[in-house]
Biopython code that builds the backbone (N, CA, C, O; Angstrom):
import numpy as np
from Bio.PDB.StructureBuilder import StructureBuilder

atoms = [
    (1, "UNK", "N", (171.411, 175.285, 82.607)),
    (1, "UNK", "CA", (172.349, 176.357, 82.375)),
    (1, "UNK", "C", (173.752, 175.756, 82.311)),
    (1, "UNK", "O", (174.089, 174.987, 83.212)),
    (2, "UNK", "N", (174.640, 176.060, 81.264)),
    (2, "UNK", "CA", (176.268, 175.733, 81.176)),
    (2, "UNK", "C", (176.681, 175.939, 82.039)),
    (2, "UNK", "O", (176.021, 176.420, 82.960)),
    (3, "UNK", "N", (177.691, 175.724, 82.113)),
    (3, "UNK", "CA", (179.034, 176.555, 83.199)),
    (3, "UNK", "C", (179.502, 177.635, 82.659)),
    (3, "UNK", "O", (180.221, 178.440, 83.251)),
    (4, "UNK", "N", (179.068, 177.743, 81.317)),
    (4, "UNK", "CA", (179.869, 179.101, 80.495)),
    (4, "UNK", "C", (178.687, 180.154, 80.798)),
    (4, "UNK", "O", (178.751, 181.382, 80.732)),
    (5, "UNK", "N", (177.654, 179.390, 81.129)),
    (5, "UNK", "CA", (176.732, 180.679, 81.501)),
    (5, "UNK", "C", (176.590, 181.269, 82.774)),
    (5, "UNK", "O", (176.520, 182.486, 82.946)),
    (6, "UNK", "N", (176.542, 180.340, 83.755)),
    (6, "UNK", "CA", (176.958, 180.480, 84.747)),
    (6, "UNK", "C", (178.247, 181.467, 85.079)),
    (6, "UNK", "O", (178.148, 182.536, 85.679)),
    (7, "UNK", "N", (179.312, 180.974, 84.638)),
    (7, "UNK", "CA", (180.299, 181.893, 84.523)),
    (7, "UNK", "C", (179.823, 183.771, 84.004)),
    (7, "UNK", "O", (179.893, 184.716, 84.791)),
    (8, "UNK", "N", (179.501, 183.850, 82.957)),
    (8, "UNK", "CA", (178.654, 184.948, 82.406)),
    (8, "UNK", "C", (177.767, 186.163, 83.622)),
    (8, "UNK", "O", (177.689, 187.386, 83.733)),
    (9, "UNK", "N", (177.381, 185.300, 84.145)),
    (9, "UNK", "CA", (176.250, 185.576, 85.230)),
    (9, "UNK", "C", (177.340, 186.233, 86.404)),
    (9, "UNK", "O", (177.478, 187.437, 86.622)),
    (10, "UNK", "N", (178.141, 185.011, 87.161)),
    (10, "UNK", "CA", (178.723, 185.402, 88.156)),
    (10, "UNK", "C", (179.688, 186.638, 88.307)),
    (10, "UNK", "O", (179.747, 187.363, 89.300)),
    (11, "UNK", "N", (180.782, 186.811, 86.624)),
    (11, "UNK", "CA", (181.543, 187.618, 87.041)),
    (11, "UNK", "C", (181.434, 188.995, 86.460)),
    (11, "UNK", "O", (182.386, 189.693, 86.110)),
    (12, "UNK", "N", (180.062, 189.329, 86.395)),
    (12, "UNK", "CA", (179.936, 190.671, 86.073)),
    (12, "UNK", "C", (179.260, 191.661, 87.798)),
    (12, "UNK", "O", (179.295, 192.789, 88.289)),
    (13, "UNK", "N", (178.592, 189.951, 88.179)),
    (13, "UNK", "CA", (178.520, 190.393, 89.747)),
    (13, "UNK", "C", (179.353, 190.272, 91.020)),
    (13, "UNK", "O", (179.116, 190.373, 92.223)),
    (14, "UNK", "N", (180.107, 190.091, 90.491)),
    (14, "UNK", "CA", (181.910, 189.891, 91.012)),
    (14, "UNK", "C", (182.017, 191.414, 90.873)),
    (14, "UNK", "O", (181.914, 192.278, 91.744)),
    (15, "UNK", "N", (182.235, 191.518, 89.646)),
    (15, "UNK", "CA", (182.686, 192.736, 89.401)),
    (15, "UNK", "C", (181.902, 194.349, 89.681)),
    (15, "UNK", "O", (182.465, 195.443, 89.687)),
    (16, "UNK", "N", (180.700, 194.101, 89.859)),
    (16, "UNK", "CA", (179.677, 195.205, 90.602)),
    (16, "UNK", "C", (179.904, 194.962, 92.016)),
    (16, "UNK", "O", (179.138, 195.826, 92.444)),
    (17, "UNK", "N", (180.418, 194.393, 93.111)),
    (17, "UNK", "CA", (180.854, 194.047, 94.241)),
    (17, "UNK", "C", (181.866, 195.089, 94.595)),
    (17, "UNK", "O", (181.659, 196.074, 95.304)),
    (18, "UNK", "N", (183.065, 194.725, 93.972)),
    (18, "UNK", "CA", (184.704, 195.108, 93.469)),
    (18, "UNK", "C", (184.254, 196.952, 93.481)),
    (18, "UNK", "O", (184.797, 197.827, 94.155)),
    (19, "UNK", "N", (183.219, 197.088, 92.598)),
    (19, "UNK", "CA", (183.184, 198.574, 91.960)),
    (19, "UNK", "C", (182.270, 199.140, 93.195)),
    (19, "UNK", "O", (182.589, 200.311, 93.400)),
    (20, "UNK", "N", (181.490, 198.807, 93.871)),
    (20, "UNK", "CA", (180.909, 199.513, 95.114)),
    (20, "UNK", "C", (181.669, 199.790, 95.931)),
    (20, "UNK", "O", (181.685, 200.952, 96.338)),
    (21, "UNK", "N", (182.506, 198.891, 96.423)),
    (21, "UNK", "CA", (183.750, 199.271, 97.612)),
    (21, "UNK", "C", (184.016, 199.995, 97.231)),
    (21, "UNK", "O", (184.070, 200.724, 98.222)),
    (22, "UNK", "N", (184.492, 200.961, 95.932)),
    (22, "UNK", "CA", (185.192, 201.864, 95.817)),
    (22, "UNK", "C", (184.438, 202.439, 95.327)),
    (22, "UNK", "O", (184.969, 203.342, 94.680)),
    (23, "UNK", "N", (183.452, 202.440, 95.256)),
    (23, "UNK", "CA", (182.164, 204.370, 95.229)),
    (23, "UNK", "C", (182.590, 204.433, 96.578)),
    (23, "UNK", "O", (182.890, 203.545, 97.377)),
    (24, "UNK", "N", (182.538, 206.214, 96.705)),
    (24, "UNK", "CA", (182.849, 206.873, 97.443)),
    (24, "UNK", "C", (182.088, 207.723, 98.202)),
    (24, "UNK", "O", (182.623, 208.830, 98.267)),
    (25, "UNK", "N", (181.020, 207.647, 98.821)),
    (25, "UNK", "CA", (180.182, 208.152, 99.660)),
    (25, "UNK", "C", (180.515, 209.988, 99.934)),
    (25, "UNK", "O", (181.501, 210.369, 100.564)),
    (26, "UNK", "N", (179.753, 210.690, 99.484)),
    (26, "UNK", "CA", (180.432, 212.096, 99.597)),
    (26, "UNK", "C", (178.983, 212.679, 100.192)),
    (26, "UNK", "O", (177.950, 212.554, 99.535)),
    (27, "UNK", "N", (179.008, 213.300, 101.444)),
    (27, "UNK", "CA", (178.241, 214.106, 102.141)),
    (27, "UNK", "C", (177.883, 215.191, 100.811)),
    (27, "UNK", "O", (178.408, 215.346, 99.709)),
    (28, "UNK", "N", (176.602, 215.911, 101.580)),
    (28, "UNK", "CA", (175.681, 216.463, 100.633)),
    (28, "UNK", "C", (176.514, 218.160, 100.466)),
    (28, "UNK", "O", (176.836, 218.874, 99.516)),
    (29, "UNK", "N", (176.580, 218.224, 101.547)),
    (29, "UNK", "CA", (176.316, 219.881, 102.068)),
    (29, "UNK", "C", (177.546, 219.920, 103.527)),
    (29, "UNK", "O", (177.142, 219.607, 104.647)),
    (30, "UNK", "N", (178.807, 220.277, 103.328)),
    (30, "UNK", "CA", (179.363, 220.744, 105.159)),
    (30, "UNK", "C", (179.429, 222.194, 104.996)),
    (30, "UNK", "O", (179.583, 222.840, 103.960)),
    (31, "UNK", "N", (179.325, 222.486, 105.879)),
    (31, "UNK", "CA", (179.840, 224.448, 105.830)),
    (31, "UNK", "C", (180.608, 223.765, 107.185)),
    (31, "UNK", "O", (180.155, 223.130, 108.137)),
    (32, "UNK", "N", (182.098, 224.230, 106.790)),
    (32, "UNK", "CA", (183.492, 224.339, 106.964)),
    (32, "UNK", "C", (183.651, 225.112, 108.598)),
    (32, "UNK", "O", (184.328, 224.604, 109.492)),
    (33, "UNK", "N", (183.143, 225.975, 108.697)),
    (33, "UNK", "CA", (183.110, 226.627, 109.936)),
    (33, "UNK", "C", (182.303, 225.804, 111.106)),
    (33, "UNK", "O", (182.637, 225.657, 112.282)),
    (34, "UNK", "N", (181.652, 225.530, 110.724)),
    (34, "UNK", "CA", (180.121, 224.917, 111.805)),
    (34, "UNK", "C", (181.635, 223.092, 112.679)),
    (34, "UNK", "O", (181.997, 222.508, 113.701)),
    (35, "UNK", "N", (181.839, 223.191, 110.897)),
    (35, "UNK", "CA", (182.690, 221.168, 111.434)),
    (35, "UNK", "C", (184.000, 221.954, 112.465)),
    (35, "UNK", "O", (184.222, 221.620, 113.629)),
    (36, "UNK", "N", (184.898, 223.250, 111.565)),
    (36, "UNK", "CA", (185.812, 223.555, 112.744)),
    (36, "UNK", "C", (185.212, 223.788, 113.972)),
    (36, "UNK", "O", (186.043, 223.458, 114.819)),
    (37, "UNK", "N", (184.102, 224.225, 114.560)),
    (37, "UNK", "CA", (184.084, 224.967, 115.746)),
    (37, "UNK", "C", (183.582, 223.688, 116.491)),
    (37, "UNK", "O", (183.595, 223.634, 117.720)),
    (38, "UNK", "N", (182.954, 222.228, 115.376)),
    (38, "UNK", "CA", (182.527, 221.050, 116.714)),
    (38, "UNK", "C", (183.844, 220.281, 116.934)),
    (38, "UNK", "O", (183.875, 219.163, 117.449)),
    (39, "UNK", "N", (185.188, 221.117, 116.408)),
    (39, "UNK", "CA", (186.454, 220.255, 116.007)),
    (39, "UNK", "C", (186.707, 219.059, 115.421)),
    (39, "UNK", "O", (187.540, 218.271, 115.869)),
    (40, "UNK", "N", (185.762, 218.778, 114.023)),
    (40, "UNK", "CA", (185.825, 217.592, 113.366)),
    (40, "UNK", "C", (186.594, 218.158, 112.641)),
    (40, "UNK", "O", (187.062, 219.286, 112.795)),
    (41, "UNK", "N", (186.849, 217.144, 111.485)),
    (41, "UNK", "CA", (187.973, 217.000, 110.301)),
    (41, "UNK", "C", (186.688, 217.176, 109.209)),
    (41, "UNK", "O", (185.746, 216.401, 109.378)),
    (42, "UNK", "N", (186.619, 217.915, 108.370)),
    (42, "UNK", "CA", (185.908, 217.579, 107.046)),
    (42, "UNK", "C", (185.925, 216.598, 106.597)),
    (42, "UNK", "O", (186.982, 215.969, 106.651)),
    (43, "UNK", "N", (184.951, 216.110, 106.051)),
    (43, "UNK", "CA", (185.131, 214.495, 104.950)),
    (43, "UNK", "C", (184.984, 215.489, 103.581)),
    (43, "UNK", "O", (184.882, 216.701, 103.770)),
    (44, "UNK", "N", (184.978, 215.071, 102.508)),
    (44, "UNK", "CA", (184.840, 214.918, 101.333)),
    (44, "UNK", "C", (182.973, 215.173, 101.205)),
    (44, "UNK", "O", (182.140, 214.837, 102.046)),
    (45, "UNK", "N", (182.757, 215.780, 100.038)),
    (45, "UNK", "CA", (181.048, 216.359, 100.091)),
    (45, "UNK", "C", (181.220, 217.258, 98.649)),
    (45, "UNK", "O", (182.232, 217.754, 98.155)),
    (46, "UNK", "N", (179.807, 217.258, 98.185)),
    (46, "UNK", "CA", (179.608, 217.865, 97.087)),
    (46, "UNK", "C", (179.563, 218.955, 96.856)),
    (46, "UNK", "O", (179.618, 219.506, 95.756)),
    (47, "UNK", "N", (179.397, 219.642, 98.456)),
    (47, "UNK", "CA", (179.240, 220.908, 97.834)),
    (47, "UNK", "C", (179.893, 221.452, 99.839)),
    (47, "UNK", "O", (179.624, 220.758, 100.819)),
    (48, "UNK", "N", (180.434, 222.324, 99.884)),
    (48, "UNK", "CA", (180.697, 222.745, 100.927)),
    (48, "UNK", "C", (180.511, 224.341, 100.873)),
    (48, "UNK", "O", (180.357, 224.933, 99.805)),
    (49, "UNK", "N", (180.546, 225.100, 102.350)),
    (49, "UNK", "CA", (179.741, 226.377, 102.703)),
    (49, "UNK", "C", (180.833, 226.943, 103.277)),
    (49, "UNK", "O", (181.044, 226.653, 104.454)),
    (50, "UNK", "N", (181.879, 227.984, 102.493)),
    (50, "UNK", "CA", (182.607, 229.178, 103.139)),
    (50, "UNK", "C", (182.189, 230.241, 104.013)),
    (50, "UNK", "O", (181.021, 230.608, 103.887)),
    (51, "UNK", "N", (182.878, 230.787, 104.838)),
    (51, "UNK", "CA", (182.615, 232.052, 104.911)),
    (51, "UNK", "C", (183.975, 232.680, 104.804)),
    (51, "UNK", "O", (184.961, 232.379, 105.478)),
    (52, "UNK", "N", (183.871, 233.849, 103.605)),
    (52, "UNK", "CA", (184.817, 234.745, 103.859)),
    (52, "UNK", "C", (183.989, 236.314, 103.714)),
    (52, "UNK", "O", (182.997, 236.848, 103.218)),
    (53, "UNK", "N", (185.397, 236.623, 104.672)),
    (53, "UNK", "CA", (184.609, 237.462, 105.804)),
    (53, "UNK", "C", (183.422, 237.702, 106.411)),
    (53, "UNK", "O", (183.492, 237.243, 107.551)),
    (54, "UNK", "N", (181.976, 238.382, 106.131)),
    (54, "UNK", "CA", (181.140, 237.685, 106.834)),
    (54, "UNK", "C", (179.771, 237.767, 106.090)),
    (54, "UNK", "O", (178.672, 238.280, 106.298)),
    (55, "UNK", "N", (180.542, 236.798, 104.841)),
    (55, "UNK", "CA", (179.544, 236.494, 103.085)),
    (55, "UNK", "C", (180.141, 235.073, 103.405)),
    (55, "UNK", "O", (181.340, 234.853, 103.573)),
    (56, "UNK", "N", (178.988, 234.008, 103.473)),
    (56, "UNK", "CA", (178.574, 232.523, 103.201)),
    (56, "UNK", "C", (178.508, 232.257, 101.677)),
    (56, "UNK", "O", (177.773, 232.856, 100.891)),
    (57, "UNK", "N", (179.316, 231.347, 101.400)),
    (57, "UNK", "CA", (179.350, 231.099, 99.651)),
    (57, "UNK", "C", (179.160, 229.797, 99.674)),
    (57, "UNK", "O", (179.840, 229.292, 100.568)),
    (58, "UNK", "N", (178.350, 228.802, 98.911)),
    (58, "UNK", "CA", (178.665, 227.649, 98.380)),
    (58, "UNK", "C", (179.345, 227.374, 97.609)),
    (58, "UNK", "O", (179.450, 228.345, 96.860)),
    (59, "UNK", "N", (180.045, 226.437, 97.223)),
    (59, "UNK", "CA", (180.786, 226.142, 96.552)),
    (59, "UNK", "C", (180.520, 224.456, 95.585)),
    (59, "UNK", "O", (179.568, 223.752, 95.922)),
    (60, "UNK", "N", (181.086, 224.181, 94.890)),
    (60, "UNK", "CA", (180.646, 222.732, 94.065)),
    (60, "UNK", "C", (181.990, 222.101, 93.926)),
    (60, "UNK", "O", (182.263, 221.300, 93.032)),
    (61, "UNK", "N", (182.986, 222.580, 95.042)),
    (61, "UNK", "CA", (184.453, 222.174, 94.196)),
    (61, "UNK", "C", (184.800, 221.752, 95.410)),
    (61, "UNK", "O", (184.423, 222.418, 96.375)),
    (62, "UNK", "N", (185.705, 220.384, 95.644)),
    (62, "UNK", "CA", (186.885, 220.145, 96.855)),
    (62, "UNK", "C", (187.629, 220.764, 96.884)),
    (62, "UNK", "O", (188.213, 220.268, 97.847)),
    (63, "UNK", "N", (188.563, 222.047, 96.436)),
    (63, "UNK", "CA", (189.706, 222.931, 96.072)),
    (63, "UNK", "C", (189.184, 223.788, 95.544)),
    (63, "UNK", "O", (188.258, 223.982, 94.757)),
    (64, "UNK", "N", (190.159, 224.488, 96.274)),
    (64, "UNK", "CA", (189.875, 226.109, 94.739)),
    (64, "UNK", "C", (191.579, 226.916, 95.210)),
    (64, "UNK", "O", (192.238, 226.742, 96.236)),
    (65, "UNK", "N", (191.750, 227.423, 94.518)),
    (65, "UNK", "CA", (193.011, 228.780, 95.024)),
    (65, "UNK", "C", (192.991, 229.838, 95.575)),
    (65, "UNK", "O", (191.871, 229.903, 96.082)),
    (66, "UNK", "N", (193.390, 230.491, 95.743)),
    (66, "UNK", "CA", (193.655, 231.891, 96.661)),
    (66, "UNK", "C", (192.437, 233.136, 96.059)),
    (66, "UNK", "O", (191.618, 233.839, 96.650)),
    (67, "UNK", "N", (192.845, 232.960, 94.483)),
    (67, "UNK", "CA", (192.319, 233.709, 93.159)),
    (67, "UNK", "C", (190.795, 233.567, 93.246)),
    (67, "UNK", "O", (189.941, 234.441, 93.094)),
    (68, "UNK", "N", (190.635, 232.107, 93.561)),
    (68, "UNK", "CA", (189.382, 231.664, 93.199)),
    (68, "UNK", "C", (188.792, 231.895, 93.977)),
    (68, "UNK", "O", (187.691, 232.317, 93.622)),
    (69, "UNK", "N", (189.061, 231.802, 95.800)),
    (69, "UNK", "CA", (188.058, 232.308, 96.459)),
    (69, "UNK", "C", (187.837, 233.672, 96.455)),
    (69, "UNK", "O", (186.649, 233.973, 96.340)),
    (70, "UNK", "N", (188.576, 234.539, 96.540)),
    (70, "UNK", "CA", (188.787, 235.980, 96.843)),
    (70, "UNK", "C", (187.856, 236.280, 95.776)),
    (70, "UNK", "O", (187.063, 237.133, 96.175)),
    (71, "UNK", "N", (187.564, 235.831, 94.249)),
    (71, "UNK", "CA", (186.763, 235.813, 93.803)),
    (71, "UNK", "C", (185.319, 235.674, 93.815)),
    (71, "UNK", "O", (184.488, 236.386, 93.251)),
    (72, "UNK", "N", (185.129, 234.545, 94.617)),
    (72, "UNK", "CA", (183.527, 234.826, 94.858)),
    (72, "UNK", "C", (183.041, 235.604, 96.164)),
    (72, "UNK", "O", (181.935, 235.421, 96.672)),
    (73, "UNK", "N", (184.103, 236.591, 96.697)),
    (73, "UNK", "CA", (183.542, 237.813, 96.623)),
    (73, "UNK", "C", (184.177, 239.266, 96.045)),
    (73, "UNK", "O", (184.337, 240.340, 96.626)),
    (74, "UNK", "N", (184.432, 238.912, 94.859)),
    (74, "UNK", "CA", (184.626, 240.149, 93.918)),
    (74, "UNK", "C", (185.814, 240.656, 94.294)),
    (74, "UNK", "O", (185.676, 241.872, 94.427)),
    (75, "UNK", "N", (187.037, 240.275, 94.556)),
    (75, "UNK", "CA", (187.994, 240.284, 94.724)),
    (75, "UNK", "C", (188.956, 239.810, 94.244)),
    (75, "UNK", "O", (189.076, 238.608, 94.006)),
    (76, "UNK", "N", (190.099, 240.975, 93.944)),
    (76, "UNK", "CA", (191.467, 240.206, 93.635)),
    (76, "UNK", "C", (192.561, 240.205, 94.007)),
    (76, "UNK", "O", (192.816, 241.127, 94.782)),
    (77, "UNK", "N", (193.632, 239.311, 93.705)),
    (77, "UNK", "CA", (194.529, 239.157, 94.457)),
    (77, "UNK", "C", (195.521, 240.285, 94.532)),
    (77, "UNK", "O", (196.431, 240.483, 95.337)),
    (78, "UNK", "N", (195.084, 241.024, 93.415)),
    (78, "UNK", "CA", (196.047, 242.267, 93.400)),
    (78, "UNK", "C", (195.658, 243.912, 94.436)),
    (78, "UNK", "O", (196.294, 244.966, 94.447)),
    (79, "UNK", "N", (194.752, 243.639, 94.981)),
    (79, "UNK", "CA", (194.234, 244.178, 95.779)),
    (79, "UNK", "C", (194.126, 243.685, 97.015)),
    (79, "UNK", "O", (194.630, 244.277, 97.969)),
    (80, "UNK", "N", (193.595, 242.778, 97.121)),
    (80, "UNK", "CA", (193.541, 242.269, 98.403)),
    (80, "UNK", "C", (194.291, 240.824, 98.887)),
    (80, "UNK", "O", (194.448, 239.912, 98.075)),
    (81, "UNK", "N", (194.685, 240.727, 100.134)),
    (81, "UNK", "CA", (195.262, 239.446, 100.753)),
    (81, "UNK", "C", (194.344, 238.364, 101.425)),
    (81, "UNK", "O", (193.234, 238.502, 101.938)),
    (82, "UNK", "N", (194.800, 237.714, 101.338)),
    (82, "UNK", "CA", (193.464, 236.283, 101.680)),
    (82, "UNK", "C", (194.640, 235.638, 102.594)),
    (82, "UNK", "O", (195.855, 235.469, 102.485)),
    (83, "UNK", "N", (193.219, 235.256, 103.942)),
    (83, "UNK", "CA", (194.198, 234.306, 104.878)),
    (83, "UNK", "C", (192.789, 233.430, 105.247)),
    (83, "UNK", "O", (191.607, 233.748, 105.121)),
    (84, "UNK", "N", (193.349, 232.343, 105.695)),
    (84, "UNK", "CA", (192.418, 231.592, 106.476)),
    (84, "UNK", "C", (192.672, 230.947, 107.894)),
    (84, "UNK", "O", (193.843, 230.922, 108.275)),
    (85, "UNK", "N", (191.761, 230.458, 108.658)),
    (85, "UNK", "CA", (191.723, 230.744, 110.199)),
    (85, "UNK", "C", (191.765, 229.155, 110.291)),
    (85, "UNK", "O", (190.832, 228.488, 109.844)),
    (86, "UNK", "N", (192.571, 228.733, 110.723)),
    (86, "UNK", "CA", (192.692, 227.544, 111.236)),
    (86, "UNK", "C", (192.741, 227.266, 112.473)),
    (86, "UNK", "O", (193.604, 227.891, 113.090)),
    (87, "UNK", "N", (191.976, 226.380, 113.198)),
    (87, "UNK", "CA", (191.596, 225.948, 114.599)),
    (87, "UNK", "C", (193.095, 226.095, 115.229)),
    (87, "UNK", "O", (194.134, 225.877, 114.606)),
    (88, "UNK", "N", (193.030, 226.366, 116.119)),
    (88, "UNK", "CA", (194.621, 226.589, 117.146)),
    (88, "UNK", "C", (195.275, 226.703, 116.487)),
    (88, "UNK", "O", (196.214, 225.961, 116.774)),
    (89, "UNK", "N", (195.564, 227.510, 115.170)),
    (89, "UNK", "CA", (196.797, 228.011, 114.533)),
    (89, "UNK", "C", (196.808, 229.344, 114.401)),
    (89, "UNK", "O", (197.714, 230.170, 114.523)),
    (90, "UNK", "N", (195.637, 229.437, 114.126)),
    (90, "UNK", "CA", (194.952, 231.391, 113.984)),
    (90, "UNK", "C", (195.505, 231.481, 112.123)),
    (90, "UNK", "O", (195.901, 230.743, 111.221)),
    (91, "UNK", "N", (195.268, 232.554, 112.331)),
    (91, "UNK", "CA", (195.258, 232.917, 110.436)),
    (91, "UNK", "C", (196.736, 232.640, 109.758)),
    (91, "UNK", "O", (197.789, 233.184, 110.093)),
    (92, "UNK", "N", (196.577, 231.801, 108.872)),
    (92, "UNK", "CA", (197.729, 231.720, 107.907)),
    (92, "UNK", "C", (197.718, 232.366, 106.775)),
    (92, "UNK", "O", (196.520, 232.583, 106.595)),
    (93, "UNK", "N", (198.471, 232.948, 105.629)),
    (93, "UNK", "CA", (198.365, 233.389, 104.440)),
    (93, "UNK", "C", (197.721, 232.329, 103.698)),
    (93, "UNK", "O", (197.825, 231.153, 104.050)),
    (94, "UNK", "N", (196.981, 232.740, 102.564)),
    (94, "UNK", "CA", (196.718, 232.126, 101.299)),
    (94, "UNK", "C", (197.374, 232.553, 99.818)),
    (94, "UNK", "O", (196.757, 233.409, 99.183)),
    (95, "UNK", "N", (198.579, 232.002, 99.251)),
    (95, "UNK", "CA", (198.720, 232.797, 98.342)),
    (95, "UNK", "C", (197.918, 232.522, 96.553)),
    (95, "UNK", "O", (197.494, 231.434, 96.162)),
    (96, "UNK", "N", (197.908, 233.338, 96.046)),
    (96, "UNK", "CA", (197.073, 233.554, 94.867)),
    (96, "UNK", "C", (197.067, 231.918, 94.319)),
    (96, "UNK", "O", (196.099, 231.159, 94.276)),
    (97, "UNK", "N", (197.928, 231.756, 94.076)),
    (97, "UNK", "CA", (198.479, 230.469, 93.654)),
    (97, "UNK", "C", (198.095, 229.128, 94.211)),
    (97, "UNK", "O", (197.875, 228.199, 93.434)),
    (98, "UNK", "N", (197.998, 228.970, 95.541)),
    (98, "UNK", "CA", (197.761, 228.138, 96.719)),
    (98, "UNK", "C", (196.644, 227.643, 96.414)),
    (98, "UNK", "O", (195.786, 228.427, 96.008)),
    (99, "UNK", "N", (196.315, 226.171, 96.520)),
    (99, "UNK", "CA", (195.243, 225.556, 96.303)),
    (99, "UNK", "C", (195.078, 225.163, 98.013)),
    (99, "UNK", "O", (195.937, 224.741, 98.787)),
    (100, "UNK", "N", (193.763, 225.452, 98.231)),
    (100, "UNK", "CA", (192.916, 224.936, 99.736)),
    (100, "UNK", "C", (192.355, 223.967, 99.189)),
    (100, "UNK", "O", (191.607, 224.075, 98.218)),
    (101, "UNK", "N", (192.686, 222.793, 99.812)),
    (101, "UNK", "CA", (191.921, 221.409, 99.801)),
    (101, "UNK", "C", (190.859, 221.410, 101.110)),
    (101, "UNK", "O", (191.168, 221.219, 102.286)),
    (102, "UNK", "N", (189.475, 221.688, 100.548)),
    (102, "UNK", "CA", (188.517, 221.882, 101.965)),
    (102, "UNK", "C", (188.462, 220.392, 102.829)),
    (102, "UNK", "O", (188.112, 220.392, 104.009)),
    (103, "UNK", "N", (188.843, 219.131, 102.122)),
    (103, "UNK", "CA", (188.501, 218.065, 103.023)),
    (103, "UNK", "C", (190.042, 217.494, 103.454)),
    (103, "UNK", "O", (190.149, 216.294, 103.703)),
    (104, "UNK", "N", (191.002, 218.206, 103.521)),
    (104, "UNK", "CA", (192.031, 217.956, 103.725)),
    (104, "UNK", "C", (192.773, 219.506, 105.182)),
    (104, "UNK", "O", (192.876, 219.474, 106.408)),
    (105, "UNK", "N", (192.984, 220.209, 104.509)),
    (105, "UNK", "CA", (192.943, 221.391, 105.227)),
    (105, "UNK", "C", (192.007, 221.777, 106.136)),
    (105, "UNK", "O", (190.875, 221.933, 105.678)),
    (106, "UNK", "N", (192.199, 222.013, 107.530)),
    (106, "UNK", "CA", (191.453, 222.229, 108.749)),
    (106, "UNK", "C", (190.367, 224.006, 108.549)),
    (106, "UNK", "O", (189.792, 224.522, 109.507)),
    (107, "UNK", "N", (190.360, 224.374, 107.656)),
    (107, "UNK", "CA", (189.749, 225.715, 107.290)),
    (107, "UNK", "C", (188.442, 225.961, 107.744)),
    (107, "UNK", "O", (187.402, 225.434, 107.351)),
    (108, "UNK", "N", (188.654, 227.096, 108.897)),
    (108, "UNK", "CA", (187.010, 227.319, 110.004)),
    (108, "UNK", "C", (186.637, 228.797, 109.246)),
    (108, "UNK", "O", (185.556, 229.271, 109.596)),
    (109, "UNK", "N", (187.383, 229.544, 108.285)),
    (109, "UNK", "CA", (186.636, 230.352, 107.535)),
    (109, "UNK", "C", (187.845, 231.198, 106.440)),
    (109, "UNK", "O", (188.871, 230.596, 106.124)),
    (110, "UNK", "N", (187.583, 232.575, 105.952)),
    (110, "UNK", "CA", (188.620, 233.140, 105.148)),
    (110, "UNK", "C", (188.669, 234.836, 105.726)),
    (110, "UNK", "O", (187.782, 235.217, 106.490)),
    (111, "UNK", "N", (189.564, 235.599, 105.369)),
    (111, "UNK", "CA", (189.702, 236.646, 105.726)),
    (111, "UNK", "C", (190.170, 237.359, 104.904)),
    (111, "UNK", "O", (191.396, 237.271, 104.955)),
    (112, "UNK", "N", (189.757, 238.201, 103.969)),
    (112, "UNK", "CA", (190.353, 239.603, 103.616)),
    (112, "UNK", "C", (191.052, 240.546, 104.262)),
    (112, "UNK", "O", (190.756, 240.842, 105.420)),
    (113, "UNK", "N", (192.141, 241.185, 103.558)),
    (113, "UNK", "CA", (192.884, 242.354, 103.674)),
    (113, "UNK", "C", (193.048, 243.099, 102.788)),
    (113, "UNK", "O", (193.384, 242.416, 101.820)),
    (114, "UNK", "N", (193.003, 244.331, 102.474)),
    (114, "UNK", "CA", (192.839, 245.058, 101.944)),
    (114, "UNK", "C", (194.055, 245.718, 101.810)),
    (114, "UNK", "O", (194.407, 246.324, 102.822)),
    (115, "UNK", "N", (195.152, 245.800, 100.391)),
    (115, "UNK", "CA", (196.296, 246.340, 100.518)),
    (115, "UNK", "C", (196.567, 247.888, 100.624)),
    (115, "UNK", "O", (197.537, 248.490, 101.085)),
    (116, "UNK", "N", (195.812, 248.180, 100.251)),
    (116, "UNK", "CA", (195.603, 249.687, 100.354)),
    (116, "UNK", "C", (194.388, 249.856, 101.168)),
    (116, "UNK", "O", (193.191, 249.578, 101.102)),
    (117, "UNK", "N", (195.286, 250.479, 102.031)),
    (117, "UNK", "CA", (193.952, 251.194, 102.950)),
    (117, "UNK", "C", (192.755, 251.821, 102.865)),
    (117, "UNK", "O", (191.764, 251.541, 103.540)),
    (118, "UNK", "N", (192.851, 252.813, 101.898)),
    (118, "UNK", "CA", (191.595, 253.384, 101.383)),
    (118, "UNK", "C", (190.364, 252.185, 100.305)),
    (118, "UNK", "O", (189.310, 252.402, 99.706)),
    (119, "UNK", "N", (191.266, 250.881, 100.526)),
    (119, "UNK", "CA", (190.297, 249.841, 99.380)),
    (119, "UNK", "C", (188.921, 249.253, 100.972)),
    (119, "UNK", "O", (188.939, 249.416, 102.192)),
    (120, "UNK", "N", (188.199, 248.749, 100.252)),
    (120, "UNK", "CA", (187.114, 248.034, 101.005)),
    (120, "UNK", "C", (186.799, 248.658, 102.501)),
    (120, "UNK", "O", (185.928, 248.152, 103.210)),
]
sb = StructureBuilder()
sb.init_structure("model")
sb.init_model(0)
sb.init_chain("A")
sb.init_seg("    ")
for serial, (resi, resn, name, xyz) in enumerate(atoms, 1):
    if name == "N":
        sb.init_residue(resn, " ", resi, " ")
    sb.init_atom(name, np.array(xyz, "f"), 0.0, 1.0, " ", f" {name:<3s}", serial, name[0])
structure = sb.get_structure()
């Protein structure tokens, strides 16, 4: 074998080395509530498990907005207010706009409000 082949050989497995360190290992499945209440931090995962109010949703996304959750349960922002419950902070607003980063943001579930009283 050359050295030019040799060479050939080595630095494509150089380079599959290089590219594993940085795959990124992403859990299968967290539901968000279960990690706040053992007081972990979320990692990063493919699919994570809401609860707002007291409807469990999966999800396929690291983020979504205010819009977007209130959405998967048939809700909108023009009707209703969205907050979420953060470990020793208690409920903060979510606004329509607001992107929740689930593996970044401490989020143990979501909460509806209803702007008009007679709604939900």
């Amino acid at each position: 074998m050359t050295e030019f082949e040799r060479r050939e050989i080595a630095e494509p497995k150089e380079e599959v080395a290089v590219l594993k360190k940085d795959v990124e290992v992403l859990e299968e499945l967290i539901d968000l509530e279960e990690q706040a209440k053992e007081g972990k931090q979320p990692k990063k995962a493919k699919r994570y498990r809401l609860r707002i109010d007291k409807e469990k949703k999966v999800v396929e996304l690291q983020e979504m907005t205010g819009t977007q959750i209130l959405g998967l349960v048939d809700k909108t922002p023009d009707k209703y207010l969205l907050s979420m419950k953060v470990p020793g902070e208690g409920f903060q607003p979510v606004s329509p706009e607001q992107t929740v980063v689930f593996h970044v943001h401490r989020v143990e579930r979501f909460q509806t409000l209803a702007l008009d009283p007679s709604e939900g």
